[in-house]
Phi, psi and omega in degrees: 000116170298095168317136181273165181301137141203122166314105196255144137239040172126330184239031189059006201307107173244202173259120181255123207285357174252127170316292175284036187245335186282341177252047148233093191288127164325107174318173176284357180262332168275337184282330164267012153325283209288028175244111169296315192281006182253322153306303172310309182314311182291343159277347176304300180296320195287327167315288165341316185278336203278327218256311184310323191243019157267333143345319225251320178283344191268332200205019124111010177217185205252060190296351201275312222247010174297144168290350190260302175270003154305334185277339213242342164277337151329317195268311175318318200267015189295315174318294176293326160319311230276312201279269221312326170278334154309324194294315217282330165293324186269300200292336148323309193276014192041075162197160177223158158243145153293353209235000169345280192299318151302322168339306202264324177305282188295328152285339139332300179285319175284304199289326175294295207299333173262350158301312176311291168332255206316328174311345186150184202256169215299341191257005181270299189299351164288326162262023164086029223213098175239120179253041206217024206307307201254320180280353184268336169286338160329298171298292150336290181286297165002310171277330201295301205299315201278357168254003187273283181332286211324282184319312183289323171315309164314311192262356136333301170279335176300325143328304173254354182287284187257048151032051184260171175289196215236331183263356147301274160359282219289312220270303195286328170277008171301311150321289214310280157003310185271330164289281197340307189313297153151138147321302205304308206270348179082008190059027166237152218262122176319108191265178180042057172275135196324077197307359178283329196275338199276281158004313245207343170189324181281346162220049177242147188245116184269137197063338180132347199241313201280080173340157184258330194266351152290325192289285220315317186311309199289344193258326170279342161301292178254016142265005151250001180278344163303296192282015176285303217265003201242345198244175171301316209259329145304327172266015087310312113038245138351281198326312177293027177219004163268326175194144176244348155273342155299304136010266188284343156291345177255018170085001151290135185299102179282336182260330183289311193302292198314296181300332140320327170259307184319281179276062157265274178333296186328283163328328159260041140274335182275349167317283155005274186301325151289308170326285177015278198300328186272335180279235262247354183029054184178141167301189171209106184283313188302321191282211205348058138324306210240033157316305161323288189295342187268320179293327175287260176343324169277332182280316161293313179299325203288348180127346182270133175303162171251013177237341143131178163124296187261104211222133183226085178304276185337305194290310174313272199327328162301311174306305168334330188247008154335273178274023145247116083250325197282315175299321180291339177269298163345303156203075150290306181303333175087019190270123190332145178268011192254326198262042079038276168285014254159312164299309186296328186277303202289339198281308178342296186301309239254321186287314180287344163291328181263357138236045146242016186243292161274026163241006172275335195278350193264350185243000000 
């Protein structure tokens, strides 16, 4: 039996195969059973109490549960919500990309660099002085976005061009990303980026409170949780990752949508990067290794099949904040910040285990 396409955003609405199952609607306790996004959430409250009162017996107040660092773990997963809501898309279609995180490297790095160029000359932007200021930050997300596309645009056709896999495909241009990168710096991180940028947006707080690269996650979050669940382009989507021969029979370009998703993905890495660059007002050539692994992991965790059909932009976002809040607690906890990677690897395993545990239950 062929899964139908869904848009789960927490409650599951598919198509239903007992007739008389449809004039018996579910009370609210079965629907949030059959709620992903209900779960991950109560796992979410249940990290927030444990931490909150291991906080609190280690420093003698409840530190976990201050609003400044709740805001802050906000701000941390924003970069990955971001990335993590394009995945929600490829892995919707039965596809994944590896290469996010060099990605996110290498558009970083072009957006620095032409920020750096065009702001002025090498002795102005050395004392901190751009007077070409606005159009150069203009240019620099520009670059970021058209180099973010590009690299999805790539691995798209070659996906479908040579009907390689997707996670072969990814895995190898994540390298090819990552050389570039670098080449240009030589593997040193691009100095003297605009202290305008951080100010002005990577540490501006909307209403007094709100990170502005948090709103911006949340605000690219339900306008595709819109267009998953409300438009064509969502409902094709699904459709390919629930069956791609059915797909095409049903008259979708199944290799232009794919390639579409891809630099979809693309675009929001360069968002990503541009967040990046306004939080540190600097690159990071060295970082975001488990990028890849934190957007697979919030997303899988979150309720999206890792076999395609089935996407939940909401859970993923929910997901996202999973292992940082769990990391933020650690240390908070004084517990080493590295076993990170090791929190990251286990919820992976354990979210692709419980959703093949709920599609042998759904077959």
């Amino acid at each position: 039996m062929t899964t139908d396409p869904v848009a789960d955003d927490g409650l599951n609405e598919g198509l239903v195969d007992d007739p008389e199952s449809e004039s018996k609607p579910r009370g609210v306790w079965e629907s949030l059973k059959a709620s992903t996004a209900f779960w991950i959430g109560l796992f979410i409250v249940l990290i927030a109490i444990g931490f909150g009162i291991a906080s609190a017996i280690e420093h003698g107040s409840p530190v976990y549960w201050k609003v400044s660092n709740l805001l802050s773990i906000g701000l941390n997963a924003s970069q990955v919500m971001i990335l993590a809501i394009g995945m929600t898309y490829l892995i919707g279609a039965g596809h994944l990309d590896l290469s996010v995180g060099p990605s996110l490297i290498l558009a970083s790095v072009l957006a620095a660099k032409v920020m750096v160029t065009v702001g002025g000359t090498a002795e102005q932007v050395a004392g901190g002085e751009y007077p070409n200021l606005g159009l150069a930050i203009v240019l620099g997300v520009t670059a970021a976005l058209g180099a973010g596309g590009l690299v999805g645009f790539f691995n798209g056709v070659i996906v479908t061009r040579l009907r390689l896999s997707s996670f072969i495909v990814t895995l190898a241009t994540s390298g090819i990303a990552y050389g570039v990168a670098l080449v240009l710096t030589s593997a040193a991180n691009i100095p003297f980026i605009p202290d305008q940028i951080q100010s002005g947006f990577g540490g501006l707080q909307l209403m007094g409170f709100l990170p502005a690269p948090l709103a911006l996650a949340l605000l690219i979050a339900v306008v595709f949780w819109w267009v998953l669940r409300r438009t064509r382009f969502g409902m094709r989507t699904l459709a390919i990752g629930s069956s791609r021969e059915a797909a095409i029979r049903a008259g979708v370009d199944v290799d232009v949508h794919t390639i579409k998703l891809f630099v979809l993905m693309g675009l929001l890495v360069g968002v990503a990067a541009v967040v990046d660059i306004a939080r540190n007002a600097n690159t990071n050539v060295v970082g975001h290794q488990t990028d890849n692994l934190q957007a697979i992991a919030a997303v899988v965790l979150g309720g999206t099949s890792l076999f395609g059909g089935i996407a939940s932009v909401g859970g993923s976002i929910l997901g996202t904040l999973v292992p940082v809040m769990l990391q933020n607690g650690l240390v908070i906890m004084q517990v080493a910040p590295f076993y990170q990677f090791a929190i990251v690897g286990v919820i992976l395993i354990l979210a692709v285990y419980f959703d093949q545990r709920r599609r042998d239950r759904a077959t």
